[in-house]
C-alpha positions in Angstrom: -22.3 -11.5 9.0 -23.0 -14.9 10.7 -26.5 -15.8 10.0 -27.3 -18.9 10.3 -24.3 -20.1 12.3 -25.0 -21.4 15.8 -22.5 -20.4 18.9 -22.3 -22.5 21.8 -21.3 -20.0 24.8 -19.7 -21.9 27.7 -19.3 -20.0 31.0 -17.4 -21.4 34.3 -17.0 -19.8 37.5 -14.7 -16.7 36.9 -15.0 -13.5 38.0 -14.9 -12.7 34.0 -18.2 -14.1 33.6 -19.4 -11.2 33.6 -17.7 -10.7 30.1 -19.8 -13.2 28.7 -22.5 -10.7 28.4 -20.4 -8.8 25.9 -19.6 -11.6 23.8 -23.4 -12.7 23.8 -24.3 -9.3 22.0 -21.3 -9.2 19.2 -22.7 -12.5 18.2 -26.1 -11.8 18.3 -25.2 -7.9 16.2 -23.3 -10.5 13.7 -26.4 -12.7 13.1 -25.0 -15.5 14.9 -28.0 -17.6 17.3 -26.4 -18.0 20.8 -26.9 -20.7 23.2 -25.4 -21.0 26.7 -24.5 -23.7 29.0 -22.8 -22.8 32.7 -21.5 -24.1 35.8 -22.9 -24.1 39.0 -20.4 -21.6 39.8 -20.7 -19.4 36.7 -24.3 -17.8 38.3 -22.5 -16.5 41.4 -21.1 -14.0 38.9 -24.0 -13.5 36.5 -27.4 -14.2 36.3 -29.9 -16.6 34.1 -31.8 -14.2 33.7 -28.9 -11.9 31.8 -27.9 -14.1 30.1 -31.5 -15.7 28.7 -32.5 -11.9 27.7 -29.5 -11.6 25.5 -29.7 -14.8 24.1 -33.1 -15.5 23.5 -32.7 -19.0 24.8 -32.9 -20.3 27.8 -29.4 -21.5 29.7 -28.3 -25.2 30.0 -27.1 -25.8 34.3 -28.2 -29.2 35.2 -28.0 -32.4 33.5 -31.3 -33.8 34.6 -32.5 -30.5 34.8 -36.9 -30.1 34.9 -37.3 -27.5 32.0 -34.8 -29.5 29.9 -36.2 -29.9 26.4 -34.8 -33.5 26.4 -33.2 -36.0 29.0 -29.5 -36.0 26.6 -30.0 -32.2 26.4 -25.9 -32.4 26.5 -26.0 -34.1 23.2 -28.7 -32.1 21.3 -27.1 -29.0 22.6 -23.7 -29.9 21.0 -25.7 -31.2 17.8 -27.3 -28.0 17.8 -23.6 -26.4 17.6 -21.2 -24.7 14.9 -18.5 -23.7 17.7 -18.3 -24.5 21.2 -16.7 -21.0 23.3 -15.5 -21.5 27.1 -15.0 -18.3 28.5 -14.5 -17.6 30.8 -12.4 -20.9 31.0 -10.9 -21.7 35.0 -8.5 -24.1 35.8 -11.3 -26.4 36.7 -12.7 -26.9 33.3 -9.3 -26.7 31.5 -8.4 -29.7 33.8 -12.0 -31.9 33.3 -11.7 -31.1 29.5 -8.1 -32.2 29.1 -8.7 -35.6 31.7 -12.3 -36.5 29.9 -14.3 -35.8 33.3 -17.6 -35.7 33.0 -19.7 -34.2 36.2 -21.7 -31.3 35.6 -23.5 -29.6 32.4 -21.1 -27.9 30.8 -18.0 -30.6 31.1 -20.6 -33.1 29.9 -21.7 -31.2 27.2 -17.4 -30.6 25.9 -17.0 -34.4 25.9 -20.1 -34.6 23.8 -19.1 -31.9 20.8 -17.3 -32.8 18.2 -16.4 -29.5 16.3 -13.8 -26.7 16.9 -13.3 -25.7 20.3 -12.0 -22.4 21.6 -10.9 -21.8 25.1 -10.4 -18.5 26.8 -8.5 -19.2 30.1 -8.9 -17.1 32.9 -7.4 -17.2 36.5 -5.1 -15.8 38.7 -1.7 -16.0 37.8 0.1 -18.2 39.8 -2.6 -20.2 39.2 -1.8 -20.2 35.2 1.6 -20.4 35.7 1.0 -23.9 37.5 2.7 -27.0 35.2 -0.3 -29.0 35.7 -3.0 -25.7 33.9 0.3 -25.8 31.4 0.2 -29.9 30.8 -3.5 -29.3 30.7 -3.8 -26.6 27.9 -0.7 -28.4 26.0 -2.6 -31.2 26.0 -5.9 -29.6 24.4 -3.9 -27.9 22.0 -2.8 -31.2 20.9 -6.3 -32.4 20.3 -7.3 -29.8 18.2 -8.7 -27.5 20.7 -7.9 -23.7 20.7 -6.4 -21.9 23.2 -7.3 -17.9 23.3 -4.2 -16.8 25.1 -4.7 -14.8 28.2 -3.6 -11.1 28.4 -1.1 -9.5 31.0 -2.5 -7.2 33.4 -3.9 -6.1 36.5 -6.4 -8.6 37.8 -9.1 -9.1 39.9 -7.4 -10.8 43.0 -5.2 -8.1 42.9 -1.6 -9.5 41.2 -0.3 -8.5 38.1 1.1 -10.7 35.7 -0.7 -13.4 33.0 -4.4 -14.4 33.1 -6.5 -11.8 32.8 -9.6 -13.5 30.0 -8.3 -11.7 26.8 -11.4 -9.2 26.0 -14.7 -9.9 23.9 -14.0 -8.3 20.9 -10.8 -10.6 20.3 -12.5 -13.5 21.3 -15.1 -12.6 19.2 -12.6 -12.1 16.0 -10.8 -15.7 16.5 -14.4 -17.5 16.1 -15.9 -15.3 13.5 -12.8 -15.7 11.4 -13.2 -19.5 11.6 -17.1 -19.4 11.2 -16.6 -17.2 8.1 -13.4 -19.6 6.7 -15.6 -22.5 7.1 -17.8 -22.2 3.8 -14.0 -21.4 1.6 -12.6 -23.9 -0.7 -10.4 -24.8 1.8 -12.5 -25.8 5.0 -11.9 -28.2 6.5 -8.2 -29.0 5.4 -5.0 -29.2 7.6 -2.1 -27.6 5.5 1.7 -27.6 7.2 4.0 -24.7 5.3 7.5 -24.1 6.2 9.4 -20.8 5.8 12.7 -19.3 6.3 15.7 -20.2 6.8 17.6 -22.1 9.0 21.0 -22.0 11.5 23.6 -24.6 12.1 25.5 -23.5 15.1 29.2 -23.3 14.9 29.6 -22.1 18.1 27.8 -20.1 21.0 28.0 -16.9 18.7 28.8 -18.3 14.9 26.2 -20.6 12.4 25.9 -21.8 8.7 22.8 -19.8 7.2 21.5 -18.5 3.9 19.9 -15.5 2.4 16.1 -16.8 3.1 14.0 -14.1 4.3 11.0 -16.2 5.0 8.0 -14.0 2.4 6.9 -16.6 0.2 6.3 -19.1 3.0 4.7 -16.4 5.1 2.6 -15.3 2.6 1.1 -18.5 1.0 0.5 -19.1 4.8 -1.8 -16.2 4.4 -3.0 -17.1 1.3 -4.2 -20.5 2.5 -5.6 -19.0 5.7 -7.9 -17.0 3.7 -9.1 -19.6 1.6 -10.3 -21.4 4.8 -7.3 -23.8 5.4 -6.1 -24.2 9.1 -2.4 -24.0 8.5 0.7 -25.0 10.4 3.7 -22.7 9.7 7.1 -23.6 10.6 9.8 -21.3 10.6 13.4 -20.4 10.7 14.5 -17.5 11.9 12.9 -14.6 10.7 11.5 -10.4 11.3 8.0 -12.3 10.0 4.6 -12.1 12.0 1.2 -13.6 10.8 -1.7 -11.9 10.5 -4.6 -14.6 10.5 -6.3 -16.3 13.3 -6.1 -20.0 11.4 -1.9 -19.7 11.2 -0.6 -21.5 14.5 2.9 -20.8 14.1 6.0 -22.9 15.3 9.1 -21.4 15.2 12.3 -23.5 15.3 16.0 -22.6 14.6 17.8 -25.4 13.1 17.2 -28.3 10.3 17.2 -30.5 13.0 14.5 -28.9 15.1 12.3 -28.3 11.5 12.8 -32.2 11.3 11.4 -32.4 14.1 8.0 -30.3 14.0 7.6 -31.2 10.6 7.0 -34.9 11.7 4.9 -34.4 14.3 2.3 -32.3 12.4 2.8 -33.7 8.8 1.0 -37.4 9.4 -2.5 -35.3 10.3 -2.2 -32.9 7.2 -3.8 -32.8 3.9 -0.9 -31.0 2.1 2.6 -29.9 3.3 4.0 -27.0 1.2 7.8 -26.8 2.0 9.0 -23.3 1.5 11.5 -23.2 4.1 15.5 -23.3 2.6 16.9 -25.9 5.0 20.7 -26.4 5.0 22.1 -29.2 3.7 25.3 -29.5 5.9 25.9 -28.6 9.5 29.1 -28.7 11.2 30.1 -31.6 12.4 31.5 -30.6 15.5 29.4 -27.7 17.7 32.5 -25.7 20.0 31.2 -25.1 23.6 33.2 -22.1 23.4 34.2 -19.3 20.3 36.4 -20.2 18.2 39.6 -17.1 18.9 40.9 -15.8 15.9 44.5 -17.2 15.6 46.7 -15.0 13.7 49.4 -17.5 13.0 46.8 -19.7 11.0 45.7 -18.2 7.6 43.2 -20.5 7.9 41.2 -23.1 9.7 39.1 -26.0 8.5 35.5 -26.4 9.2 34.3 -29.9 8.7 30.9 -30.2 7.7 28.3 -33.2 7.6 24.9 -33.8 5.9 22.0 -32.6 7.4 18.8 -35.1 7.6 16.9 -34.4 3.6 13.4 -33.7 5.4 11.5 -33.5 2.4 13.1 -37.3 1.0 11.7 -38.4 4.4 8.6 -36.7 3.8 8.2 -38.4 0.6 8.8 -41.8 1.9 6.3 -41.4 4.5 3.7 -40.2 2.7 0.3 -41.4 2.6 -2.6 -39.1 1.7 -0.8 -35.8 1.5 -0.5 -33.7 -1.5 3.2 -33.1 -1.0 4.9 -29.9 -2.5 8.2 -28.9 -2.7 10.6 -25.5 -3.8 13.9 -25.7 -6.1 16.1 -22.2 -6.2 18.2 -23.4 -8.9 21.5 -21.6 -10.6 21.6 -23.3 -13.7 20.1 -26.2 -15.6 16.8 -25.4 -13.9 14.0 -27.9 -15.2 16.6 -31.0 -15.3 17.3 -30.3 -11.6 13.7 -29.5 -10.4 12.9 -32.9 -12.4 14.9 -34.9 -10.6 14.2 -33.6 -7.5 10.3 -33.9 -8.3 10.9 -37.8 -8.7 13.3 -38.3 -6.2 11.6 -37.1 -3.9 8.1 -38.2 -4.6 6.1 -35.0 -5.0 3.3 -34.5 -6.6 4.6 -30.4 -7.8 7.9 -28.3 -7.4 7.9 -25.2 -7.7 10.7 -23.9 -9.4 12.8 -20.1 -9.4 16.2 -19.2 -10.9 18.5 -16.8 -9.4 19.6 -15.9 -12.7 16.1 -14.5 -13.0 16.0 -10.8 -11.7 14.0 -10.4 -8.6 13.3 -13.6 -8.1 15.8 -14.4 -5.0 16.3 -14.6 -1.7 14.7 -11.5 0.2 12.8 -9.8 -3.1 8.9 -8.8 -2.9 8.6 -10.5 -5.8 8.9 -13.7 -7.3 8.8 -15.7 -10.8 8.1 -19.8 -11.1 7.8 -22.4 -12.7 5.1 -25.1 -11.4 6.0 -28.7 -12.7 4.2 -31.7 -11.3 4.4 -35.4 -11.5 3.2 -35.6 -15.1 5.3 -33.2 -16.2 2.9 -30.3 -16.6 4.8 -27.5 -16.9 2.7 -24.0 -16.1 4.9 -20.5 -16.3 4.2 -17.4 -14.4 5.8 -13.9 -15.0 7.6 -11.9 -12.2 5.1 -10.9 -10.0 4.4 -9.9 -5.8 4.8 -12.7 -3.7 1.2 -12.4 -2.7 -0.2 -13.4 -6.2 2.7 -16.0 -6.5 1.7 -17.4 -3.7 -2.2 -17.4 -4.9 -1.1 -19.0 -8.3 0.9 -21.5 -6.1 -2.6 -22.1 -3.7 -4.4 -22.8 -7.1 -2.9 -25.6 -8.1 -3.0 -26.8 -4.6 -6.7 -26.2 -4.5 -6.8 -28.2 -7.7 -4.4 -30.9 -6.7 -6.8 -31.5 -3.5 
């Protein structure tokens, strides 16, 4: 249930408007009080009237406006506010949103909230398609705003392809998840978790891998989504999917490209949890074309060079973050997870042995060693990866 939480509904001029209705009453069933605010345009494709009977309050149009209860109704509105919806959301609005335009209630009233937003683009799909919608919605995504993907399909104007407003009830899922999250122990917190392995290419066919199967990054992922966290996975190369609505997943292929997205998203997090098992060399040399077998060599010689030590750079970097990193060990366990806690500058390791049975690379299960930077030492018996990876969110929750 969502009583007592406060939806603001924003409708533009789509010919899923008319959807809006639908989304009104799964809100209203879940206890949730709904307000709406509209385009000009949005009434050529439903009615005040609709939409004030389902609601139970009347609909923000016009910034100076007669029956407005105030002259800034654009700001008490979005003070009023838990969540801000667009949907549908055109081109239009995507593009005044993502350029700070201002010019009409409900553009006015984006600029003015400062909570989560969700967007749910509709449009034809050419129109979607278009590099400037794409600029637009990359942009918003990088402020924090959340994009409901469109769905494939036949559409109003007649094409088929991308754009059709994904439907009520999955709309309705994305918010509710967050509305629900947003009372857990982990509201409000940014987590980045990486997962899997990674590929060095050797050539257009050949790479340097290992055995990661990518579980226990996926599932503390999970773990942290339902404890309220909005979490960042990035992963290698993996049979994976996520489940919850607060994972937004980046996948990448090689330690370079983890580099990469690990730097842009670690400076805004709260914690970093670093799962993934990134190789330590690539090849030095990447053939354009595959290597032929040569049956007059026995053998040939690969040379290999470092790869970048992401979570060292991590370490230096970091600022706020509660930084937390994995050791698969083969022998003298604790004296290498040790150093690699100090080196490193982590505040825990978790540690796991592959002398310990069912505790390697592609196992449902797990068994590890916590150790943080006072040399607490807490020890956990071979268990699922799922309640690993809740002991593992513990400590996080108690390191936070």
């Amino acid at each position: 249930m969502l009583t007592g939480k406060k939806v603001i509904l924003g409708i533009s001029g789509g010919i899923a408007a008319y959807k809006a209705a639908y989304l009104i009453r799964l809100f209203r069933k879940a206890g949730a009080a709904v307000k709406v605010v509209g385009t000009a345009n949005a009434f050529e494709f439903i009615t005040k009237v609709t939409l004030e009977s389902l609601s139970e309050n009347k609909v923000y149009h016009q910034v100076f406006g007669e029956l407005n209860d105030y002259t800034t109704e654009h700001v008490s509105l979005t003070d009023w506010g838990d969540v801000f919806i667009v949907a549908p959301a055109t081109a239009n609005i995507i593009g005044k949103l993502a350029n700070g335009i201002a010019d009409d209630a409900l553009s006015t009233s984006l600029l003015a909230f400062d909570r989560r937003i969700y967007i749910a683009p509709a449009m034809n799909c050419k129109m979607y398609a278009h590099f400037a919608v794409q600029q637009n919605m990359d942009k918003l995504r990088k402020n924090g705003v959340q994009v409901i993907e469109p769905a494939e399909g036949f559409l109003a104007c007649g094409y088929e392809g991308k754009g059709r407003m994904e439907e009520p009830e999955t709309i309705f899922s994305c918010v509710e998840a967050y509305l629900k999250n947003n009372s857990l122990p982990l509201a409000g917190k940014k987590i980045m978790v990486t997962a899997g392995p990674t590929r060095e290419a050797i050539d257009p066919v050949r790479y340097l891998g290992n055995h990661s199967s990518g579980k226990m990054g996926y599932a503390l992922a999970e773990e942290l989504a339902a404890r309220g966290a909005e979490v960042h996975l990035i992963s290698g190369p993996t049979n994976l999917q996520v489940k919850s609505a607060n994972i937004h997943l980046s996948r990448v292929t090689s330690s370079e490209e983890m580099l990469n997205a690990c730097m842009k998203y670690y400076p805004d997090c709260d914690a970093a949890i670093m799962a993934a098992a990134v190789s330590d060399y690539k090849p030095a040399k990447i053939h354009t074309q595959k290597i032929k077998k040569n049956k007059s060599k026995s053998f040939i010689q690969l040379e290999l060079q470092p790869t970048t030590d992401i979570l060292y750079r991590m370490g230096k970097e970091k600022k706020k973050q509660l930084l937390v990193g994995f050791a698969l060990e083969t022998d003298q366990e604790e004296a290498h997870a040790l150093k690699k806690l100090k080196e490193k500058n982590l505040d825990f390791i978790v540690l796991n042995s592959l002398r310990d049975k069912g505790a390697g690379f592609a196992y449902d299960t797990n068994k590890i060693t916590i150790i943080d930077n006072k040399h607490d030492i807490s020890r956990y018996p071979l268990q699922s990866k799922q309640k690993t990876a809740a002991d593992i969110v513990d400590m996080v929750e108690k390191h936070l």
